[in-house]
ZAFI-369547 format. One record per residue (C-alpha): residue in three letters; x, y, z. Coordinates in nm, 3 decimals, always signed. Example, Ala and Ser with C-alpha at 12.3 -4.5 7.8 and 13.67 -1.06 7.14 Angstrom:
ATOM	ALA	+1.230	-0.450	+0.780
ATOM	SER	+1.367	-0.106	+0.714
END
This chain:
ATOM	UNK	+15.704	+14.367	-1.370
ATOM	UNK	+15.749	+14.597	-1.663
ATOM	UNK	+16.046	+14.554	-1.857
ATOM	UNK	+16.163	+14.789	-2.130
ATOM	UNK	+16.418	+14.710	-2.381
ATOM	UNK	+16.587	+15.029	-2.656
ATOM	UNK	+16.774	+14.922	-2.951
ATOM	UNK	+16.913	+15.106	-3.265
ATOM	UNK	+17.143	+15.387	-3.158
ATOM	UNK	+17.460	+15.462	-3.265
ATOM	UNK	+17.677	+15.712	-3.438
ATOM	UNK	+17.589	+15.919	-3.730
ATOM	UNK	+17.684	+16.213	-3.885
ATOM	UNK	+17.494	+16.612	-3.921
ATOM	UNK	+17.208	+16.526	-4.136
ATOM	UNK	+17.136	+16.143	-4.093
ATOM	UNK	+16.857	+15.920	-3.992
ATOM	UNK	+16.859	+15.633	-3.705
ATOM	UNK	+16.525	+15.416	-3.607
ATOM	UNK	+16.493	+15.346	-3.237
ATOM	UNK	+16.264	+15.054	-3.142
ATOM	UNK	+16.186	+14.967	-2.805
ATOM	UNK	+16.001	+14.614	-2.692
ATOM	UNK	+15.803	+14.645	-2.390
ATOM	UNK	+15.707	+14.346	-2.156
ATOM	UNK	+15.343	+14.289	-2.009
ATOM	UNK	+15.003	+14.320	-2.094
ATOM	UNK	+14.886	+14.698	-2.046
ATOM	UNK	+15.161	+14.823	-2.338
ATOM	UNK	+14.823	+14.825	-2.594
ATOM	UNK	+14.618	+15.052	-2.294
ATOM	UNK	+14.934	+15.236	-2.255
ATOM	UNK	+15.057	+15.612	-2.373
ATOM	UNK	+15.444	+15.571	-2.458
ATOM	UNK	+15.710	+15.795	-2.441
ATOM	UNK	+16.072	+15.880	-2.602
ATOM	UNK	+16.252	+16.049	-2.359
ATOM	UNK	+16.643	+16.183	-2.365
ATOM	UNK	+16.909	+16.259	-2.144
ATOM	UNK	+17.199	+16.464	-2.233
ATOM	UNK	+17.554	+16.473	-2.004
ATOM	UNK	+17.465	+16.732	-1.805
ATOM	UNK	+17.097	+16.791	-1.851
ATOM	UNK	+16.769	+16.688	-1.696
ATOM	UNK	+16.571	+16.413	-1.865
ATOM	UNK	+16.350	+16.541	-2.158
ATOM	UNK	+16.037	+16.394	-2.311
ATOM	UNK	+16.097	+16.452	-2.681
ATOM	UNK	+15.793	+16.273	-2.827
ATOM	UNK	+15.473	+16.117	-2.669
ATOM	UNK	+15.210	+15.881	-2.833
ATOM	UNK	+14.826	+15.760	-2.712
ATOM	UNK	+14.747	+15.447	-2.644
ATOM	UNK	+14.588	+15.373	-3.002
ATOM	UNK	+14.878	+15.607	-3.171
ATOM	UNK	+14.593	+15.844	-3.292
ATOM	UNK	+14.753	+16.110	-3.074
ATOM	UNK	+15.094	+16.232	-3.085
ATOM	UNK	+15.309	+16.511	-2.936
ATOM	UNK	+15.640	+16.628	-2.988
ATOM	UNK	+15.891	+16.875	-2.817
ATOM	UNK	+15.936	+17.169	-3.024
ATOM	UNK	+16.341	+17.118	-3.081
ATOM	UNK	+16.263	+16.805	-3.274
ATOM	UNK	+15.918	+16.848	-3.494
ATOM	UNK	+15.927	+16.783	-3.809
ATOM	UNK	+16.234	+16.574	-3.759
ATOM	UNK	+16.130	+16.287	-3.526
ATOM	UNK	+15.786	+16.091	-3.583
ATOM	UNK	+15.712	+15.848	-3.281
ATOM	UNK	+15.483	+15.509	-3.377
ATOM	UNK	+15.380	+15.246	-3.247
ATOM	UNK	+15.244	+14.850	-3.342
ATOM	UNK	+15.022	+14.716	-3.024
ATOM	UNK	+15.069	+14.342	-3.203
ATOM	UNK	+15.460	+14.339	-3.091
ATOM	UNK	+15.480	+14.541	-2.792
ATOM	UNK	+15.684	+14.812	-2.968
ATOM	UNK	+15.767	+15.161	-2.994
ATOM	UNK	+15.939	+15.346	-3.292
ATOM	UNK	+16.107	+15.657	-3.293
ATOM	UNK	+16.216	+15.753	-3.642
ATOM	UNK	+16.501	+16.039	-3.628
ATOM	UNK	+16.589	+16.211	-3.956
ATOM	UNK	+16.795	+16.575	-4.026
ATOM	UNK	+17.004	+16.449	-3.669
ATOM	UNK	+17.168	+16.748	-3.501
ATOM	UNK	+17.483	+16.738	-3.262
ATOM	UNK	+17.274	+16.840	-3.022
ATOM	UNK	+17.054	+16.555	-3.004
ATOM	UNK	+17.343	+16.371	-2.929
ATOM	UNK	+17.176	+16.218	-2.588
ATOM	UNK	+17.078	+15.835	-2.428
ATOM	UNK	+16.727	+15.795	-2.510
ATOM	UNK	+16.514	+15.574	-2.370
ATOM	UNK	+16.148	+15.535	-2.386
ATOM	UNK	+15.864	+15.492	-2.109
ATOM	UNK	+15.479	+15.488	-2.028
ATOM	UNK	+15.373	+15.823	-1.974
ATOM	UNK	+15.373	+15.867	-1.645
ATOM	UNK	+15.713	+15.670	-1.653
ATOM	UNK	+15.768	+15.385	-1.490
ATOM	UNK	+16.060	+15.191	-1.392
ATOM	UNK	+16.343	+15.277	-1.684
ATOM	UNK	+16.566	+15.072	-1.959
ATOM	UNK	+16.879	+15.091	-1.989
ATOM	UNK	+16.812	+15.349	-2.256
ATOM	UNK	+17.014	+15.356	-2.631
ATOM	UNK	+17.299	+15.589	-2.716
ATOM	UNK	+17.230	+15.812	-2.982
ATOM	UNK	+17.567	+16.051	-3.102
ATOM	UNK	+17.586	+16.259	-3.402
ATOM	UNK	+17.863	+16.414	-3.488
ATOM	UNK	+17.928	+16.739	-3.670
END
């Protein structure tokens, strides 16, 4: 059974930078696309950033390019999402997942304040 595991939210002002990292267990993470996704109070779950298997391919929702770059290192299982220029409005719990997703974390809080 797949287990994933966010870490590295917290609270930050307009204009600052957090690293999310998230550990995933079993052996198909390195076959695997990943996925950051958010959920704001109130809102639907968003994908916000999306990354092949290899990490040679990478997507990101419009409301965050150029501000969030998604990686990835196969040899630990992990999953980066880098945020910089934070907004209050990504003020959400994000968690990531395979793409499709799977079963889910328990997701990090992110919350930037203006």
């Amino acid at each position: 059974q797949v287990q994933l595991v966010e870490s590295g939210g917290g609270l930050v002002q307009a204009g600052g930078s957090l690293r999310l990292s998230c550990v995933a267990s079993g052996r198909i993470f390195s076959i695997a696309a990943m996925g950051w996704y958010r959920q704001a109070p109130g809102k639907q779950r968003e994908l916000v950033a999306s990354i092949s298997s290899g990490g040679g391919r990478i997507n990101s929702a419009d409301s965050v390019k150029g501000r969030f770059t998604i990686s990835r290192d196969n040899t630990k299982n992990t999953v980066y999402l880098q945020m910089n220029s934070l907004k209050p409005e990504d003020t959400a719990v994000y968690y990531c997942n395979f793409l499709p997703p799977v079963t889910w974390g328990q997701g990090t809080q992110v919350t930037v304040s203006s």
